[in-house]
C-alpha positions as CSV (number, residue, x, y, z in Angstrom):
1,X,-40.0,46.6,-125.4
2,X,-36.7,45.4,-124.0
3,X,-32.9,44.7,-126.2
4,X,-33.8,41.5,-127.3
5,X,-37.6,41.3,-128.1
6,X,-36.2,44.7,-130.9
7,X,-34.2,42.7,-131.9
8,X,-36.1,40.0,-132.9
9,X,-38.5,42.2,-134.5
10,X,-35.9,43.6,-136.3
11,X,-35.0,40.2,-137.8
12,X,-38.2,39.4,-138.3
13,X,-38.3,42.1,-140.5
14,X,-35.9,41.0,-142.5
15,X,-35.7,37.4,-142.4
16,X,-34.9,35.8,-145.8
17,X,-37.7,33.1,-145.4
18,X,-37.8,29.8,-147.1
19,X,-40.3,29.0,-149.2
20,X,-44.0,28.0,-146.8
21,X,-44.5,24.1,-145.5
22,X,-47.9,22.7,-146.4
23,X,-50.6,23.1,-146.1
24,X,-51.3,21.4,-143.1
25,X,-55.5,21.0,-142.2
26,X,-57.2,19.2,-138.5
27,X,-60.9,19.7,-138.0
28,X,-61.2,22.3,-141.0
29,X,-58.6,24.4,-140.0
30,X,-55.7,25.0,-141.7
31,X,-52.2,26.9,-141.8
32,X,-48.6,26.7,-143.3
33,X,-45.0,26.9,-141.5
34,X,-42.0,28.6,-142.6
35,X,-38.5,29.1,-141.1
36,X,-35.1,30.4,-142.4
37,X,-33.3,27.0,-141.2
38,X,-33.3,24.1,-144.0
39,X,-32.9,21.9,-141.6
40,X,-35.4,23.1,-139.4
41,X,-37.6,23.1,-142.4
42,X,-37.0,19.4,-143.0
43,X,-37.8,18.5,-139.5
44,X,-41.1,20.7,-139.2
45,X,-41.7,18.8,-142.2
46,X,-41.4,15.7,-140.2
47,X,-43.3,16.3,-137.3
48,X,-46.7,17.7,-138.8
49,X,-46.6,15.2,-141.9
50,X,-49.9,13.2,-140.7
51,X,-51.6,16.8,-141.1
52,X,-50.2,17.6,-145.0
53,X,-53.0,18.1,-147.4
54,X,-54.0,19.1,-151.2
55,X,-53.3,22.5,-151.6
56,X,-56.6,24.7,-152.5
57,X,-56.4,27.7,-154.0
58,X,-57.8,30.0,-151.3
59,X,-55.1,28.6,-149.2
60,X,-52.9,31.7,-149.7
61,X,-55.4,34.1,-148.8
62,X,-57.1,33.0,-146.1
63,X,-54.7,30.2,-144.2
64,X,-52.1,31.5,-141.6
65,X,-48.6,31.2,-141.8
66,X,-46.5,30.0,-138.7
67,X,-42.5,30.6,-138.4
68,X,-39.5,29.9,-136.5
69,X,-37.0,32.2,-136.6
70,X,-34.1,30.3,-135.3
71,X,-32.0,32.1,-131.6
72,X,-29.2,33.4,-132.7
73,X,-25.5,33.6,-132.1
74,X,-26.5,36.4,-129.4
75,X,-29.8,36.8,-128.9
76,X,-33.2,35.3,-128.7
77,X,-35.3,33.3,-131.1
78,X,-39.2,33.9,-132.5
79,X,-42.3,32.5,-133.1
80,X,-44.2,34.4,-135.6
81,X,-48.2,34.2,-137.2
82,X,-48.3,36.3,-140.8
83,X,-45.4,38.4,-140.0
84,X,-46.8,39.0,-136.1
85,X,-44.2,38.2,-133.4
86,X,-46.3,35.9,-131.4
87,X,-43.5,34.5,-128.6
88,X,-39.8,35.5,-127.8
89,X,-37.2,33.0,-126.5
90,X,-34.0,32.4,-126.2
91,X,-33.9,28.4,-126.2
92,X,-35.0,26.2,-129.1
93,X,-37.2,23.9,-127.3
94,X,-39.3,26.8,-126.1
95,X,-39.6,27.9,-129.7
96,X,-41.2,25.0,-131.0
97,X,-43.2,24.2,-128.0
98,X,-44.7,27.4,-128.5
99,X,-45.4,26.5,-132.1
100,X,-47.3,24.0,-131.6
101,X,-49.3,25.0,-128.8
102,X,-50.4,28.0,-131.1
103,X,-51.5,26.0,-133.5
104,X,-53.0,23.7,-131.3
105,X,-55.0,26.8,-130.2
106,X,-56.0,27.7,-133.5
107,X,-57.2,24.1,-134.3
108,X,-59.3,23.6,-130.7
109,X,-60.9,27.1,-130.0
110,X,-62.3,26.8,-133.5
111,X,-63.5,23.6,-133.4
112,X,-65.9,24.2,-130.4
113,X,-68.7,23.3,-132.2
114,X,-67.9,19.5,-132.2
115,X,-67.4,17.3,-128.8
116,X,-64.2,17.7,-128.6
117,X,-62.6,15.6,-126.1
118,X,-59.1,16.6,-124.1
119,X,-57.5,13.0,-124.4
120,X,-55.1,10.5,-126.4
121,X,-56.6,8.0,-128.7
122,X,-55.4,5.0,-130.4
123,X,-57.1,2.3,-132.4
124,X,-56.6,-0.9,-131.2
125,X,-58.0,-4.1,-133.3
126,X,-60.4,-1.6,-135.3
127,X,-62.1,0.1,-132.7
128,X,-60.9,3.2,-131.2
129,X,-59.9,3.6,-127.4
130,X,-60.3,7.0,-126.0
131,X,-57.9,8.6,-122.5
132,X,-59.8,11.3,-121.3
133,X,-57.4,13.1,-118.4
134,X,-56.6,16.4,-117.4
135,X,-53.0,17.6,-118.2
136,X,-49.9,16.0,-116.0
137,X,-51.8,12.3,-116.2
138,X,-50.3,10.4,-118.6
139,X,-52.0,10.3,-121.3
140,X,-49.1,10.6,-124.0
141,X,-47.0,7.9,-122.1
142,X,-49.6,5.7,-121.9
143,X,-50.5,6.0,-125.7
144,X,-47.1,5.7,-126.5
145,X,-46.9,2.6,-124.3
146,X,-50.0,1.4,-126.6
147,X,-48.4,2.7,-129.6
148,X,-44.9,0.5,-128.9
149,X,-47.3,-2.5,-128.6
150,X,-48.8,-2.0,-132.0
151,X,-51.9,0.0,-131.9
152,X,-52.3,2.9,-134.3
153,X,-52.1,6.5,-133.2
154,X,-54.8,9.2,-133.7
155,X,-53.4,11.7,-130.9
156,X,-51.8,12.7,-127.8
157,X,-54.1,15.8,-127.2
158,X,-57.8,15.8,-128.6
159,X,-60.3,13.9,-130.3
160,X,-63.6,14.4,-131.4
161,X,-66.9,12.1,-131.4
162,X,-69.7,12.0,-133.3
163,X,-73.3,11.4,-133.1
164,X,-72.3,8.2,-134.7
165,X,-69.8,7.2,-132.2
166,X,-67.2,8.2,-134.9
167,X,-64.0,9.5,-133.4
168,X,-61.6,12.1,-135.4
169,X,-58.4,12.4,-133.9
170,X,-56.1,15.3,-133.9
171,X,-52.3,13.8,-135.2
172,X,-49.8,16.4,-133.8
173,X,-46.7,15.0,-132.6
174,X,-46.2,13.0,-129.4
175,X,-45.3,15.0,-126.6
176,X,-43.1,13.3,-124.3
177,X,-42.1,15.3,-121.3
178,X,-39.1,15.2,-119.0
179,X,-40.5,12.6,-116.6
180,X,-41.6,9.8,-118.7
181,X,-37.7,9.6,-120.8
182,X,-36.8,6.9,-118.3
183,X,-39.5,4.6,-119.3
184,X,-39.8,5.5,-123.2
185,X,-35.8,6.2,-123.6
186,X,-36.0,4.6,-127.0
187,X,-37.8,7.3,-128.3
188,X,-35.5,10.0,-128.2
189,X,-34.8,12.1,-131.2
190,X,-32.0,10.6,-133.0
191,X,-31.0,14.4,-134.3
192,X,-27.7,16.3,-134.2
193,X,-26.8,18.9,-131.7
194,X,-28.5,21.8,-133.8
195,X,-31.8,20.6,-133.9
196,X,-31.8,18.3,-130.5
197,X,-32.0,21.9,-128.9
198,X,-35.3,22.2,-130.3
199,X,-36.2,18.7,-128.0
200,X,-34.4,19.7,-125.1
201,X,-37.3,20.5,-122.4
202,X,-39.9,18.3,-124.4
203,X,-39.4,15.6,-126.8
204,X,-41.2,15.7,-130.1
205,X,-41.6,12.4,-132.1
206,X,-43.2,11.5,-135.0
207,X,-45.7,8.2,-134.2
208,X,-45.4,7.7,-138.0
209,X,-41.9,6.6,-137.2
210,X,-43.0,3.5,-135.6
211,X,-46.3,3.2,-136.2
212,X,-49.9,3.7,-138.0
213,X,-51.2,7.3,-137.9
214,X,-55.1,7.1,-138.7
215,X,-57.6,9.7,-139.0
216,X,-60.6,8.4,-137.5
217,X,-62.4,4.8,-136.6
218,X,-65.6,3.8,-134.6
219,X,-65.4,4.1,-130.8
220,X,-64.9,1.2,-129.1
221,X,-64.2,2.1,-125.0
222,X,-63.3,4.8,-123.0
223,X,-60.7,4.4,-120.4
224,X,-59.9,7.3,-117.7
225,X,-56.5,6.8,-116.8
226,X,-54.4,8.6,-113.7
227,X,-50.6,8.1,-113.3
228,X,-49.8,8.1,-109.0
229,X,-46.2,7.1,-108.6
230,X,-46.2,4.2,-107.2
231,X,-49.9,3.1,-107.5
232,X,-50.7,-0.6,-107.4
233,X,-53.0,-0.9,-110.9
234,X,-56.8,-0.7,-110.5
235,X,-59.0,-0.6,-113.8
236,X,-62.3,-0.5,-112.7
237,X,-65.4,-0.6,-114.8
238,X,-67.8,3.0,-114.3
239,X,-71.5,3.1,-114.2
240,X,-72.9,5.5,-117.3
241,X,-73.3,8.6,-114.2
242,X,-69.8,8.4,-113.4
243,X,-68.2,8.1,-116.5
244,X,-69.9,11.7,-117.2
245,X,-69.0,13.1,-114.3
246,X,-65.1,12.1,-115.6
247,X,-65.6,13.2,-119.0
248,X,-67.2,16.8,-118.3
249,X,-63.9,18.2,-117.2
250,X,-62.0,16.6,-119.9
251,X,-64.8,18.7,-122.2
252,X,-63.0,21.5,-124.3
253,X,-65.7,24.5,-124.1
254,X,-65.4,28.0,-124.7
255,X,-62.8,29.8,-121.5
256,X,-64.9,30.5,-118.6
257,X,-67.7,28.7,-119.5
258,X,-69.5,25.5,-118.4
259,X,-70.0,22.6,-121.2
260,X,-73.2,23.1,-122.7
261,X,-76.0,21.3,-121.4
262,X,-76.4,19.5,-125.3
263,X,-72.7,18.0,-124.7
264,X,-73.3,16.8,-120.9
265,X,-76.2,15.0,-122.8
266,X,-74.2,13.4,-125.6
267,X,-71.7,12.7,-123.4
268,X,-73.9,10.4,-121.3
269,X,-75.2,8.7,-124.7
270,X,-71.9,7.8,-125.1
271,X,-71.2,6.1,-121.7
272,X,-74.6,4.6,-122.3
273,X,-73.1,2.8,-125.5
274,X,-69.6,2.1,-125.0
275,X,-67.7,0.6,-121.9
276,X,-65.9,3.2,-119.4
277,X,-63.5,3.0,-117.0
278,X,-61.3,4.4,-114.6
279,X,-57.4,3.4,-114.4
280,X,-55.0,4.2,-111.7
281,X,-51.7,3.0,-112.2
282,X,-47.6,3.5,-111.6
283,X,-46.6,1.1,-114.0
284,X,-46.8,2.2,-117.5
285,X,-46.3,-1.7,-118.3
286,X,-49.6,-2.4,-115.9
287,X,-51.6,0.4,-117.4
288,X,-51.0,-0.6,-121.2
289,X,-52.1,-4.2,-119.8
290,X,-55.3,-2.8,-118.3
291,X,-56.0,-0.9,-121.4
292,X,-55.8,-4.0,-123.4
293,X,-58.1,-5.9,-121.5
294,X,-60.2,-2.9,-121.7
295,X,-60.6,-3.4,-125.2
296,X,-60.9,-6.9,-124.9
297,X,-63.9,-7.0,-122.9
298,X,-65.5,-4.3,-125.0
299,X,-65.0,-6.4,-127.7
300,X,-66.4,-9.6,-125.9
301,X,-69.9,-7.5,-124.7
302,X,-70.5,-6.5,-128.7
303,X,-69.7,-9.8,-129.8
304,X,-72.5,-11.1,-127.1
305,X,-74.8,-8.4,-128.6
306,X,-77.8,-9.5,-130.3
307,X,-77.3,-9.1,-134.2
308,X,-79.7,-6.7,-135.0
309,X,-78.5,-4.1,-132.5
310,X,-75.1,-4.5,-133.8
311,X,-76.8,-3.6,-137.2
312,X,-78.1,-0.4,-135.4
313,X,-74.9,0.2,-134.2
314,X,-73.2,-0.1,-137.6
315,X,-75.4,0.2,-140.5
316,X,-71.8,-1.4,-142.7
317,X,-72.4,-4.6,-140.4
């Protein structure tokens, strides 16, 4: 163990933590946060309000607890799970990236069970429009793009659907890296220099600052969109085989393993029933433009449906 990782598990040790934040619950799972910072506290608060719940009273017992431990003066910072040091750094931002990708472990590997998609979602007029893509495409600018023009969020990193055609979304906070400040600048953390740290590699931010959070709606198209600098737009409409063959890899499934041969067929039910298609853009302005027409010709195809297999569709009407 080098100087500083003692260190930090010296003051780990004996941290005078304030009391827990939460709980917090996705997809059945649930945890708690703590640091020693109150104003830390009050933005962890912030950030994973759209997962606060009622408080049960096994939560103690059987719920973990996540914490910051602030970098100090002259050494590192910590990440820990129930007391554990899980991560070492010394920069804020790395702290609380870590954070949340731990908990977004937590949430996804045991949620395996569901189809569980690796995408952003938002809702746009009462239907819910799903961006499957592999990391590095796009898919929290573009749903923050959708988001500015007034759709409501559900998340920037998984989603699940089911048999119904139900989506769940998973609400952490928006996830805006480096490269796309130019073109969403207005969405920087308005914070003072101690906690602007925490956003300096990757910003953090709240959609509930500017716009609906929901929990879930009914699927209403899929859209597979790729950012290539550059790019003249291209949203073109996929046949029910090749819309699977983009949504297998965007498939959370258990490391090293393939998705399971029941998903690969639920998968394709789903291309069967909704609209798919593949977007290429440079132009966050373009793509949030091809999304929305998208959605509109969903819309216009169910509207042209007979009656009675809309009924089948939704049994509400």
């Amino acid at each position: 163990m080098d100087q500083g990782a003692g260190d930090v598990v010296a003051r780990l040790a004996d941290a005078a933590w304030l009391p827990p934040l939460g709980p917090y619950a996705c997809f059945g799972q649930r945890w708690w946060l703590r640091t020693t910072d109150p104003a830390l506290a009050s933005m962890l608060a912030d950030l994973f309000a759209s997962f606060a719940c009622a408080r049960r009273e096994d939560d103690e017992p059987s719920a973990p607890v996540y914490g910051i431990l602030p970098v100090s003066a002259h050494g590192r910072g910590a990440v820990e799970r129930d007391g554990e040091l899980m991560r070492s750094r010394n920069s804020a931002s790395g702290l609380l990236r870590h954070l949340i990708w731990l908990i977004n472990r937590q949430v996804i590997d045991a949620s395996l069970d569901r189809l569980l998609l690796h995408t952003a979602a938002a809702e746009v007029d009462g239907r819910v429009v799903l961006l499957p893509a592999p990391m590095e495409s796009g898919k929290t600018t573009l749903v923050t793009g959708l988001l500015d023009r007034g759709a409501a969020y559900l998340t920037d990193e998984a989603a699940a659907v089911a048999d119904d055609l139900t989506v769940t979304g998973y609400p952490k906070p928006l996830s805006i890296d480096a490269g796309a400040r130019s073109v969403l600048a207005h969405h920087a953390p308005d914070l003072d220099e101690g906690l602007a740290a925490y956003h300096a590699s990757q910003w953090q931010v709240q959609p509930a600052s500017f716009t609906r959070v929901v929990a879930d709606g009914p699927l209403g198209v899929i859209v597979f969109p790729r950012y290539e600098s550059g790019a003249a737009t291209e949203l073109r409409r996929l046949r029910p085989v090749e819309a699977v063959d983009h949504a297998v890899p965007c498939t959370f499934a258990p490391k090293g393993e393939p998705v399971p041969t029941a998903k690969v067929r639920q998968l394709a039910g789903i291309a069967t029933a909704v609209p798919c298609y593949a977007l290429t853009s440079g132009s966050l302005d373009e793509a949030c433009d091809a999304v929305f027409t998208a959605a509109r010709e969903a819309r216009a195809e169910r509207e042209a449906e007979p009656a009675s297999d809309r009924r089948r569709e939704d049994p509400a009407g």
